[in-house]
C-alpha positions in Angstrom: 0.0 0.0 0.0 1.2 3.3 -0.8 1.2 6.8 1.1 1.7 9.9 0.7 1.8 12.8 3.8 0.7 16.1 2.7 1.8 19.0 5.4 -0.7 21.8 5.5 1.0 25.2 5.9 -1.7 27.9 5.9 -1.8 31.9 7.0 -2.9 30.6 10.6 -4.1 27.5 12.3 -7.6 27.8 11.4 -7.1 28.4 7.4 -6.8 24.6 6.6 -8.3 21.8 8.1 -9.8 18.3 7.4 -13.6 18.5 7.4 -13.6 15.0 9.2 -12.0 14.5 11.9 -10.4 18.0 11.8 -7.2 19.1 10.3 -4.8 22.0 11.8 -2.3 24.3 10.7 1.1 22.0 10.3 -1.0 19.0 10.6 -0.4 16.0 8.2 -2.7 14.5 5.4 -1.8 11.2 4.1 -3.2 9.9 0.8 -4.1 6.3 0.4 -4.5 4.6 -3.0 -7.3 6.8 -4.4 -8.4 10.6 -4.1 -8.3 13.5 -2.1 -10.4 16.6 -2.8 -9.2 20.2 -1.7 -11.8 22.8 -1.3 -14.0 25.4 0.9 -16.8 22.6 0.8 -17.6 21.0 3.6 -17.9 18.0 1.5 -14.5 18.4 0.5 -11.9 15.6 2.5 -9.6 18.8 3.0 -11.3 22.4 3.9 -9.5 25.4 2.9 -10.9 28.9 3.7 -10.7 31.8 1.8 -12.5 34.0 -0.8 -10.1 32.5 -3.7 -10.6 28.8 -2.9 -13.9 27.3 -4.9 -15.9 24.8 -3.4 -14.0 21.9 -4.9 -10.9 23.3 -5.9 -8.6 20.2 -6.7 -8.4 16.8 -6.7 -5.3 14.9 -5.3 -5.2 11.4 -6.5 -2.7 8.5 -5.9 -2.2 6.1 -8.9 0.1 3.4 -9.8 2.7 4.9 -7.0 2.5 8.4 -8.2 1.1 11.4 -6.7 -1.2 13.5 -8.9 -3.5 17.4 -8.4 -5.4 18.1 -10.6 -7.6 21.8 -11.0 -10.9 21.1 -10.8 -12.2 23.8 -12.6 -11.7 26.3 -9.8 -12.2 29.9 -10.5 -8.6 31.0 -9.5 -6.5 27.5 -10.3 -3.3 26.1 -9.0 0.5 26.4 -9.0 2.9 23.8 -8.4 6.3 25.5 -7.4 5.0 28.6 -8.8 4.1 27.9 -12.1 0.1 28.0 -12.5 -1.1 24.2 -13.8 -4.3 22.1 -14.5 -2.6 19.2 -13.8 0.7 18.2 -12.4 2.9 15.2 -10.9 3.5 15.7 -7.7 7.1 14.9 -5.8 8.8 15.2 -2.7 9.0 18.7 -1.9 6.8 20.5 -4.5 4.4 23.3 -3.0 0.9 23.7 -4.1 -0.6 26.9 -3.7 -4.4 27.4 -3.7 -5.4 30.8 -3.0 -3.5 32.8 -0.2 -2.1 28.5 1.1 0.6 26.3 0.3 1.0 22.4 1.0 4.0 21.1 0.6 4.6 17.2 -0.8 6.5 14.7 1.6 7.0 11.7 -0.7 
C-alpha cells in the first residue's frame, strides 16, 4: 500500500483543516491509494478557507505509485512551485498553492 503525507501550511491554524476528523495548521494529510479533494466545501476531505478557494478546488489522487492534483475547474487555479497548472505530478517537496495556502509534498 502506498502513502503519501501532505503537510498543511496555511496563514494561521484555522485556514486549513480536514472536514472530518479536523485538520490543523502544520498537521499532516496522508493519501491512500485513491483521491483527495481540496476545497472550501464541507464536502470536501480537505477544507481550505478563503474568498479564492472554490468549493471543490482540486483533486489529489494516488495512482500506480505516483502522486497527482489536478484543478478542478476552480475559479482561481493552482500552482505547483510557482508555475500556475491544470494538472501536475507531484514529488517530494513540490508546493501547491491554492489561494493565499501552500501544502508542501512529503513523498
Amino acid at each position: 500500500m502506498h502513502s503519501q503525507t501532505l503537510p498543511a501550511e496555511g496563514i494561521s491554524g484555522e485556514t486549513i483543516r480536514r472536514s472530518r476528523p479536523g485538520l490543523r495548521f502544520g498537521d499532516i494529510v496522508v493519501v491512500v491509494d485513491g483521491t483527495l479533494v481540496i476545497g472550501r466545501s464541507r464536502c470536501a476531505d480537505v477544507l481550505v478557507d478563503g474568498d479564492g478557494v472554490s468549493r471543490q478546488h482540486a483533486l489529489v489522487e494516488l495512482r500506480d505509485g505516483q502522486l497527482w492534483i489536478v484543478d478542478m475547474a476552480s475559479t482561481n487555479g493552482i500552482a505547483v512551485n510557482g508555475i500556475r497548472s491544470v494538472r501536475a505530478r507531484l514529488r517530494d517537496g513540490d508546493v501547491i498553492r491554492i489561494d493565499r495556502h501552500k501544502i508542501v509534498v512529503e513523498w
